[in-house]
N, C-alpha and C positions, 0 to 999 in steps of 0.2 A: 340326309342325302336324298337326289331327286330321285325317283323310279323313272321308270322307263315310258311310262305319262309325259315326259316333259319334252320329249321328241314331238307329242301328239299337237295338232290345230284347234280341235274344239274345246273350246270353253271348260266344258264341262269336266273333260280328261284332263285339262288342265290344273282346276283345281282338286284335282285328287294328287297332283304328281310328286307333293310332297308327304303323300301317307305312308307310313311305314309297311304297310301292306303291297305286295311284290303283284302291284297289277301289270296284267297286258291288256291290248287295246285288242278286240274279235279281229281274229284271222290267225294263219297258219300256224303264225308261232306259239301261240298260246296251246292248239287243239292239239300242235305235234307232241308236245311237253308230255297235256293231260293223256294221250295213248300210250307214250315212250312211259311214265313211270303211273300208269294204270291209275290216275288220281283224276275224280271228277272234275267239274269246273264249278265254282262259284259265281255266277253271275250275277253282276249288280248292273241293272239299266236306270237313268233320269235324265234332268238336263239339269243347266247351269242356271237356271233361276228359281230350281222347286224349293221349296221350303223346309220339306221333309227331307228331303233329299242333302239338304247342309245341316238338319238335325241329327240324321243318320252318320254322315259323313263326322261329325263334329265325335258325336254321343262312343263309335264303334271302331271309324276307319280310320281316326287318330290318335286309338288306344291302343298301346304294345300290344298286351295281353290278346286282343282281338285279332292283333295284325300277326301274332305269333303261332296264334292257332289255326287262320285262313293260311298263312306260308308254310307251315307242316302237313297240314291233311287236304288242298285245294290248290287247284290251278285256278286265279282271279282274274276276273275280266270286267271290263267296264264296258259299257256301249254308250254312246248319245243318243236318244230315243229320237232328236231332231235330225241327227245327221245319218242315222241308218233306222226309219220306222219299217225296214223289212222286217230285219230281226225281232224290233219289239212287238211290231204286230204277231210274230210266233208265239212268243212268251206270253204276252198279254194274253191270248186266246186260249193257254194252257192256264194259266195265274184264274181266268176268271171261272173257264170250265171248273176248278179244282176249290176256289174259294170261295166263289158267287161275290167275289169284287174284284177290283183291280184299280191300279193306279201306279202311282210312282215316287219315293223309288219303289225298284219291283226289284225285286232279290228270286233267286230261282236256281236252283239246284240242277245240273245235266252230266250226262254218263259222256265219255272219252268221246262216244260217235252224237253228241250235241243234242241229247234226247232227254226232256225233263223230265223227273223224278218226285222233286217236292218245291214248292214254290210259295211266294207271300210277297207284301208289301213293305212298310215298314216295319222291322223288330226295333223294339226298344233294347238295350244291351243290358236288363234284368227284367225279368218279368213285372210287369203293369200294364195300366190299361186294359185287363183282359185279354195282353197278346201276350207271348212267350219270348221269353230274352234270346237276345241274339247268341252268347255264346250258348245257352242251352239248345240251340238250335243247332250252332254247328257241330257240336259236342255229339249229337245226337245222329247228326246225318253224317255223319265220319266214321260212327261203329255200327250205322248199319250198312256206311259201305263196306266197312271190315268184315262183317259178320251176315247180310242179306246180299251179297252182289249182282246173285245171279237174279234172285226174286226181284230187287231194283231194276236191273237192266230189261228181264222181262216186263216189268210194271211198264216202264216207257217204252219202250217198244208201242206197248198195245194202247196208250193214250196217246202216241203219235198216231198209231191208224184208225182211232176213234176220232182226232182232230180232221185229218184228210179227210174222213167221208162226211167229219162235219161243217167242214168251210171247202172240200172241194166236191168231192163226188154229191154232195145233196144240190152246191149251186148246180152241179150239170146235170143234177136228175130231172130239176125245176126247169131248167131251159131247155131239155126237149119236149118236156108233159105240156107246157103252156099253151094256152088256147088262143097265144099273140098276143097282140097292145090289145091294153086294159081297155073299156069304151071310159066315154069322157064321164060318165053316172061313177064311176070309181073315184074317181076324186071329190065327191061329194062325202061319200061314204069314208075314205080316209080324210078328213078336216072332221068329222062326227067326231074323231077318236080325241083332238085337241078341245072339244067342246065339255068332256067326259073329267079331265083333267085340271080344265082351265081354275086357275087360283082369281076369284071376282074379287078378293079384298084387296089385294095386291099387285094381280097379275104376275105373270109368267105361269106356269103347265107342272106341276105337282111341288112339293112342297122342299126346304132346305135339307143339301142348299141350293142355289140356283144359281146353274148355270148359263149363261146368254148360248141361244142356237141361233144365231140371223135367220139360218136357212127356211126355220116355221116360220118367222115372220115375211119373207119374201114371201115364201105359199099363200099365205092367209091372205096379204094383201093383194097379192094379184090373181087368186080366187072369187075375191070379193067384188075386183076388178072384171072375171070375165062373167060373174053367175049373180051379181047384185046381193049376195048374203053378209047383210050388215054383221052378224055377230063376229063372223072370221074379221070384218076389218076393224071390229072393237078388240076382239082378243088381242090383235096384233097391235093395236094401237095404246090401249092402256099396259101390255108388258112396253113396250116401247117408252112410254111416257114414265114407267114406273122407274125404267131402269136410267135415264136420262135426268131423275128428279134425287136418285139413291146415292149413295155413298160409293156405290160398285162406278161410280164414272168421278174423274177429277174434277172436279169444280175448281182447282186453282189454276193447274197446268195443261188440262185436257184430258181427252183419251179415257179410257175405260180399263180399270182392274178385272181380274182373271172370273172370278165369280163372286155373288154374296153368298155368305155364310147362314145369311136369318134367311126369312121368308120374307123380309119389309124391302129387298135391296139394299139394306144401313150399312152393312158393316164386313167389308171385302174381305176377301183373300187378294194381298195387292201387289201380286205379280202384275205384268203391263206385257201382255204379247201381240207383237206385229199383226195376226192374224185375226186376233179379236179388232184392233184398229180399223183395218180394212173391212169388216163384214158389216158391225156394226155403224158407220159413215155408211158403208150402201144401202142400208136399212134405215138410217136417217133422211139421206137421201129421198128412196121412194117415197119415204111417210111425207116428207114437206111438197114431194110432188101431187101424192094423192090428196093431200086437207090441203095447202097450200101454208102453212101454217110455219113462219120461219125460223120459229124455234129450232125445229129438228134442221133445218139448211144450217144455222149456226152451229149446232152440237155437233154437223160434221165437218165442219170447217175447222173449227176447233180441235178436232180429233185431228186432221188433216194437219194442222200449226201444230199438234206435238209430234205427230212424228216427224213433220219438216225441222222441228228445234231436235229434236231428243232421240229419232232415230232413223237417222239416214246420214250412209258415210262420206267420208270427202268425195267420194269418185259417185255416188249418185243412187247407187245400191241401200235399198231397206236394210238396217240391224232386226235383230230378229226378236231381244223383248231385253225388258229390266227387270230387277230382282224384286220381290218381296221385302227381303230384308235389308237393314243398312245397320251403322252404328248412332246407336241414342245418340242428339245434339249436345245432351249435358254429358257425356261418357268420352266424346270428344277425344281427351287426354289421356286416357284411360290403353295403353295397348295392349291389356290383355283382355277390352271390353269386346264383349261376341256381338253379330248383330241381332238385332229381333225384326219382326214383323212390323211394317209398318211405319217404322221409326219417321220415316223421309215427310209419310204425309200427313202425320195427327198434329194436334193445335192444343196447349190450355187455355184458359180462357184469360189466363193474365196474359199469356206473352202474344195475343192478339192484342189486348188493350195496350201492351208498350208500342207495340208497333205502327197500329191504327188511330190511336189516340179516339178523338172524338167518331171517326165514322167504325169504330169497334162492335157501337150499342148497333149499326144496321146490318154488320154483318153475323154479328151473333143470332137476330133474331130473325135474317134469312137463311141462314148454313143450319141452327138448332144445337148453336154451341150452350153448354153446359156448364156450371163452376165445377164441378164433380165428375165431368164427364157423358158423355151420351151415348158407348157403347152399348148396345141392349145384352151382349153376351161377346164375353172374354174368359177364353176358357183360361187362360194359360195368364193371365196377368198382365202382358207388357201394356194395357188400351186404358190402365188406370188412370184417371184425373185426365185423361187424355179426349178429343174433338174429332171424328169423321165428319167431312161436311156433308150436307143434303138439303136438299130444298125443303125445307121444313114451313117455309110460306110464302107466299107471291108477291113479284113486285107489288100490287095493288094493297097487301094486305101489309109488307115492312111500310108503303110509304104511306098507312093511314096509321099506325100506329109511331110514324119517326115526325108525324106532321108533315112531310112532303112531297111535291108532286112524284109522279113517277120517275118523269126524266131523271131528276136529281137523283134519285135514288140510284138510278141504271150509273148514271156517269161516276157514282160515288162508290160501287159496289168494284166498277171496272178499273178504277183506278186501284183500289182497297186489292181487288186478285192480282193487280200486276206490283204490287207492293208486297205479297205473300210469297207471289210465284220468284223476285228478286231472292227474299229472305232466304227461303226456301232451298233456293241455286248454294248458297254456302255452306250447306249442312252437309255431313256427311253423306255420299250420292250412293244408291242402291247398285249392287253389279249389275252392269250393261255384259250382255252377249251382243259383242261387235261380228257376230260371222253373219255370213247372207245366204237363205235359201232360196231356191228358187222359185219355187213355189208360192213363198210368202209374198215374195215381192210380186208375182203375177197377180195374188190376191188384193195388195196393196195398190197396185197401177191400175187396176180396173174400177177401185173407188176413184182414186184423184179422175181420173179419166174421166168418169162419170158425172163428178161433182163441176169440171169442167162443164160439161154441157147441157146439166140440168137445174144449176141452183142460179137464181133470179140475179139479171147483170152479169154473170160469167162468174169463173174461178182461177184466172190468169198462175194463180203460181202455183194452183192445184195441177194443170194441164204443164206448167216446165218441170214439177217435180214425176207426172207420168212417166213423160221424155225422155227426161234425163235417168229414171231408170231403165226405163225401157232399152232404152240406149246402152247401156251399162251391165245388162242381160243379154244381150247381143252382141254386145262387143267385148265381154268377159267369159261370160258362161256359157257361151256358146260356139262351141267347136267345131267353126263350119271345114275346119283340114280333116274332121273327119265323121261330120255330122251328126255331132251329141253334145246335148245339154248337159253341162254338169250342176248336180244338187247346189253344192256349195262352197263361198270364197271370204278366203281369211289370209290376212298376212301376205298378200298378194299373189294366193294360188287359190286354183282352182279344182274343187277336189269332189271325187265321188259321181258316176257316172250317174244320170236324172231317172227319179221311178216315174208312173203314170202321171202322178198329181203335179211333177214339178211339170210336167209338159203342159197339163192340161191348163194346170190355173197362170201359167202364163198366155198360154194361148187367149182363156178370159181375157189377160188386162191388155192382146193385142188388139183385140178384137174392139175392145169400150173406146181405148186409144184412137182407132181409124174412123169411130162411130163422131169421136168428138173432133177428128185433126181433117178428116178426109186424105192424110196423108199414106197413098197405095203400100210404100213402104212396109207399111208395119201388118199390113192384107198382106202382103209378100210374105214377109215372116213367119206370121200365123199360120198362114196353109202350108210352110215350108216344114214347120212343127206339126201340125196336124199330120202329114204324111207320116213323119219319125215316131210319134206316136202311132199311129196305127201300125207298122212296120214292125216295132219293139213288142208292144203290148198289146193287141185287138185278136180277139178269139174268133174267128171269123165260123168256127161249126158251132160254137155254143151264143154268140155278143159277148159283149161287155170287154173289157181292158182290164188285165193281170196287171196287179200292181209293179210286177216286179221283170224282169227279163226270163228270170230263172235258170240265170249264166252261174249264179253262183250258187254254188254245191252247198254250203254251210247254210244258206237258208232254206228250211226243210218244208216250207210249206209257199206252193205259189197259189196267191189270190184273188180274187176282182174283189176291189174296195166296194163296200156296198153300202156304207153306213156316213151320214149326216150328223156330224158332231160337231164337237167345236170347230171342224175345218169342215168343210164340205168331202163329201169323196168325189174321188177322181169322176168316177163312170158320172155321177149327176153332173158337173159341169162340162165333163164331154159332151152329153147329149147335146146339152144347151148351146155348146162352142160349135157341134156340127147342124143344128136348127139353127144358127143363125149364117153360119157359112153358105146351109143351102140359099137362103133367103137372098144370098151377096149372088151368087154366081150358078145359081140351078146347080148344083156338083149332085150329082144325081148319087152318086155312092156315097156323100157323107147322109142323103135320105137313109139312104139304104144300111147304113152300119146305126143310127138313132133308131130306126124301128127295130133294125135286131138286138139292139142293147134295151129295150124299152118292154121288148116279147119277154125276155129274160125273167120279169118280172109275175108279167100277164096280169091275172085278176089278183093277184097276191098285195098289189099294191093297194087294192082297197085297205089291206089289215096289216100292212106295214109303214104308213105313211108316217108315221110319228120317227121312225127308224130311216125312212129316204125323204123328207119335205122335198129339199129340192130335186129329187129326182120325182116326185110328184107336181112341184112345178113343171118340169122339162114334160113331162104328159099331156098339165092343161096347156104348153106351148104349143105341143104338138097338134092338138086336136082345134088348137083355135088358128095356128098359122101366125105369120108375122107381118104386117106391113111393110113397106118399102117406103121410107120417108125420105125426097132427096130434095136439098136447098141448092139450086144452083144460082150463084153469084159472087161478085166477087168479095175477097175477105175485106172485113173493115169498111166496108163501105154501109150508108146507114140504112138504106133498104134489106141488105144481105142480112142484118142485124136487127132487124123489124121483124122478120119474121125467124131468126134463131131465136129471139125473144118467146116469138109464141112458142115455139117449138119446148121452152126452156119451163111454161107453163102447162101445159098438159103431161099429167099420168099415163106413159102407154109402154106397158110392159111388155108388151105383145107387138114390137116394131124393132127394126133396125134402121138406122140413121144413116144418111150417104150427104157429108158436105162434098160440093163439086163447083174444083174453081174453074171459070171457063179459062182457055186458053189451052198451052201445054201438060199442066195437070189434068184437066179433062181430059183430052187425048190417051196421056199415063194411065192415068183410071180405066179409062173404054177398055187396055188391052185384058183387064182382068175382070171387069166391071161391064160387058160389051151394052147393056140395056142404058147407062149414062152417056154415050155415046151421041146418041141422035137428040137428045134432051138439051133442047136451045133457052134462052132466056125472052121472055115475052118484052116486044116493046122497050129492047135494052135493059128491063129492070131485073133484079131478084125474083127468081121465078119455083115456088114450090110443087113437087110431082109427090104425089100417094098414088101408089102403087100396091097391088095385091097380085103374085104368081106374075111378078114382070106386067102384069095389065094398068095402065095407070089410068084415075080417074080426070077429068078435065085441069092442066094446069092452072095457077092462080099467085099473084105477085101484090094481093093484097091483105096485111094482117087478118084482119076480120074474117074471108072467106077461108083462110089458112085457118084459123083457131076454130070455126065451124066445121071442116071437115074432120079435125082433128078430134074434135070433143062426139060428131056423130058417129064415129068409132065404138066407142063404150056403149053409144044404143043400140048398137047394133048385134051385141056381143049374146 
């Protein structure tokens, strides 16, 4: 029989809704219960593609005996960590203070008024691994609420108001002691700290497993961009190429898994999330603008082609990631067969030779397929006699060892992946998490956006697939009857009012969007969100933006995101969203909330740069300024497109983008845009203006002098 899960939207609540255990979903009902018969809560937070999270679930929340002892002595609840990261962000900060780790799932014990007491990660349901089994845990923490209540209740008490003065009262001690924005010598001094770190055999910044951060990689490269320090654009370059050559990215279907597990990039954790898609494309992106090198323009294209195949819903909206695990190919028939790790994407070496026939031998000794397998570490068994692919050697080096020229090999290799990626399609498929955040998808339209207007020839279906979510974010999740963003939409509703990040990181992909469309629309939008967020969230006595509203009473702690992880935080891409805003329209107050959010830090960010990259980026933005690059001509026409070309060839991190079509769209733009207004076309042709501070240098409507001024940018820097 279902529980009461099965009313719930997210994914994740869904697959619990058949446990024998008597969950609720956070909120009233569940907290009323835990006060009404003085019984803690059990709290279990993950999402619907963790790994651990369907081992726990499998191993604990589908076993009577477990479900019988959380239904007697516990009020149980589940959260989606994706669809409420207020609440996990409490826990988490209580889970790590008390553990010195964290992750997910995250299990965590709280008294009737929602204050933790004892906390962890995964339990195994008998002790091993050097953890403690799960029933001896609950067993445990059920007679010391019998027997210790009142020492419990005081213990969290006093570790809540040790959490407050450590994630609030210390950010507000910082932000008034500050001695203002960092100077630009600070940024030198935080990229030192990546140098300290950096892995030379492998790349990427301390050792397994490793996780991809785009955000060091944007820093580094456009560090190296404004201050000429070769090594920041090798660091960035070799983890980039490491992880692009590794097993942590698809070589069949595209896209990039969750992180490696070694230190070589071989051998994933192979979840696939929305958010890793998009960081990673825009970090491929820059890298093939900086070397020009179009390997990485391809690896985001690619990335781009799977989430246009694999995750994005009929109405235009991003899905949010795939599973890890699926069911073995040969288990098939099997319904009591469980999934495992990985199952969807490993290879043996025969059932490539059935498949491939003769071009088997080039692609075995391009990928580093193995008869025995080429895992370097399987802790748990399922990767036996089993293939991750990786570039294990180069076109130049399969086609002197196959006898032939390069081409042949490329044409034979591409045929050979879209031969695997067919195969592949009829295997048992990994659980999709079909709900859409918002968030994500800002993250996700700021790539396609971009790859639109900077990868060589254009990206035509990159720039319909922005659109069309863009489109689908505002015409869904966005509540102009009463001006809020909602987080997230499934099943044809829209749910959960938007935290900072869902604001901010759409704001990003409006902002890339207008850079690549010139379409004022989506400038409309952006600033129309920019206001909402500031309104909701902007600290105006201390900077920075509270993650949360702090409308609602059960979440005990309100924060400003401050950390660069595998999502970027909110406050760093605000900066950046309102340095480029000022740069559009002089908005003299979003100067003015970037420097107070940027004070906040002060000199501190010398020796936290590893913990904010891109809020270290938005610093060396700050200090360098942005150009004003603006192509007026008409679209399609082949001068207008002579010089987007050039535009499409030059690295410049440090600019914002104005297409400007003459006629009535010009006019449109002027009323937001007033400095495109008087910006005529030379001689009838395609005419490009650089501009710094609204001051523009001599117009010009021919390639050559365009790609000149463009490239005396960087010496200038």
């Amino acid at each position: 029989m279902a529980n009461r899960l099965a009313k719930e939207l997210s994914p994740y609540l869904l697959q619990h809704a058949d446990n024998p255990v008597d969950w609720y979903a956070w909120g009233d009902e569940a907290f009323e219960r835990s006060r009404a018969e003085a019984k803690p809560i059990f709290l279990s937070i993950g999402y619907s593609t963790c790994h651990w999270c369907h081992v726990m679930a499998h191993e604990s929340f589908e076993n009577e005996d477990v479900a019988s002892l959380l239904n007697q002595q516990f009020v149980s609840v589940k959260v989606d960590r994706e669809e409420r990261p207020d609440v996990d962000r409490v826990y988490m900060a209580f889970v790590q203070a008390t553990t010195d780790s964290g992750g997910w799932p995250m299990s965590v014990w709280l008294t009737p008024t929602l204050r933790p007491f004892f906390g962890g990660t995964y339990f195994p349901p008998t002790s091993r691994y050097g953890r403690p089994g799960f029933i001896e845990v609950l067993t445990r923490m059920a007679e010391m609420w019998s027997t210790d209540r009142v020492k419990l209740v005081a213990s969290a008490d006093q570790v809540m108001k040790q959490l407050h003065q450590a994630y609030v009262e210390r950010s507000s001690n910082s932000a008034t002691q500050s001695p203002g924005i960092a100077p630009v010598e600070t940024i030198k001094q935080g990229c030192e700290q990546f140098e300290r770190v950096f892995d030379t055999t492998h790349g990427g910044f301390g050792g397994p497993p490793k996780f991809p951060r785009p955000s060091e990689l944007l820093l580094l490269m456009r560090e190296y961009y404004r201050s000429g320090n070769l090594k920041l654009r090798d660091m960035a370059l070799e983890t980039l190429r490491a992880m692009v050559k590794g097993g942590i990215r698809d070589h069949v279907g595209g896209g990039f898994h969750r992180y490696s597990v070694d230190g070589q990039w071989r051998i994933p954790h192979f979840e696939k999330m929305l958010y890793d898609q998009a960081q990673l494309a825009l970090a491929c992106l820059e890298a093939g603008q900086l070397t020009g090198d179009a390997d990485f323009f391809q690896v985001a294209i690619d990335t781009l082609d799977y989430v246009a195949r694999e995750l994005t819903g009929v109405e235009g909206g991003f899905l949010s990631a795939q599973d890890a695990d699926s069911v073995s190919p040969e288990h098939v028939a099997d319904p009591k067969a469980h999934s495992i790790e990985g199952a969807f994407y490993l290879w043996t070496q025969e059932e490539l030779e059935d498949l491939l026939g003769n071009d088997a031998d080039i692609v075995v000794r391009r990928f580093g397929v193995e008869a025995s397998g080429n895992a370097p570490h399987d802790p748990t068994g399922e990767f036996l006699g089993k293939n991750q692919f990786f570039l294990a050697k180069s076109l130049a080096e399969v086609a002197h060892d196959a006898g032939m020229e390069v081409a042949q090999v490329q044409t034979r290799l591409s045929a050979a992946r879209t031969t695997l990626r067919e195969h592949r399609a009829t295997r048992p498929h990994p659980h999709l998490d079909d709900k859409v955040l918002a968030a994500w998808n800002g993250l996700m339209i700021a790539a396609a956006a971009r790859a639109a207007r900077v990868v060589p020839g254009g990206a035509p279906q990159a720039l319909q697939m922005a659109e069309r979510a863009a489109g689908f974010v505002r015409d869904t999740l966005w509540d102009s009857t009463v001006g809020v963003l909602r987080r997230c939409y499934r099943e044809g509703r829209a749910s959960i009012d938007g935290y900072c990040e869902d604001y901010a990181f759409v704001i990003w992909g409006l902002l890339e969007l207008f850079q690549s469309t010139g379409n004022p629309e989506w400038l409309v939008f952006a600033r129309q969100l920019q206001s909402k967020q500031d309104e909701l969230f902007w600290d105006d006595a201390e900077g920075g933006w509270y993650s949360t509203t702090g409308r609602d009473s059960s979440v005990l702690l309100r924060v400003k995101d401050d950390y660069d992880g595998a999502e970027p935080s909110a406050g760093s891409v605000s900066v950046l969203n309102l340095l480029t805003i000022s740069h559009l329209d002089a908005d003299a107050d979003a100067v003015r909330k970037a420097e107070k959010a940027l004070a906040r830090f002060g000199l501190e960010l010398g020796h936290t740069a590893r913990m904010v990259p891109l809020m270290t980026a938005a610093l060396a933005q700050y200090h360098t300024g942005l150009t004003q690059v603006v192509i007026l001509g008409p679209s399609g026409r082949a001068d207008t497109e002579e010089l987007t070309q050039v535009l499409r060839s030059v690295y410049l991190p440090f600019s914002v983008v104005v297409h400007v079509q003459p006629g009535s769209q010009q006019v449109t733009l002027a009323q937001h845009l007033p400095f495109t207004g008087t910006m005529t076309m030379l001689d009838g042709k395609a005419t490009a203006y650089l501009c710094t501070g609204f001051s523009c240098q001599e117009p010009t409507t021919t390639p050559e002098n365009f790609e000149k001024q463009l490239r005396a940018l960087h010496k200038g820097m």
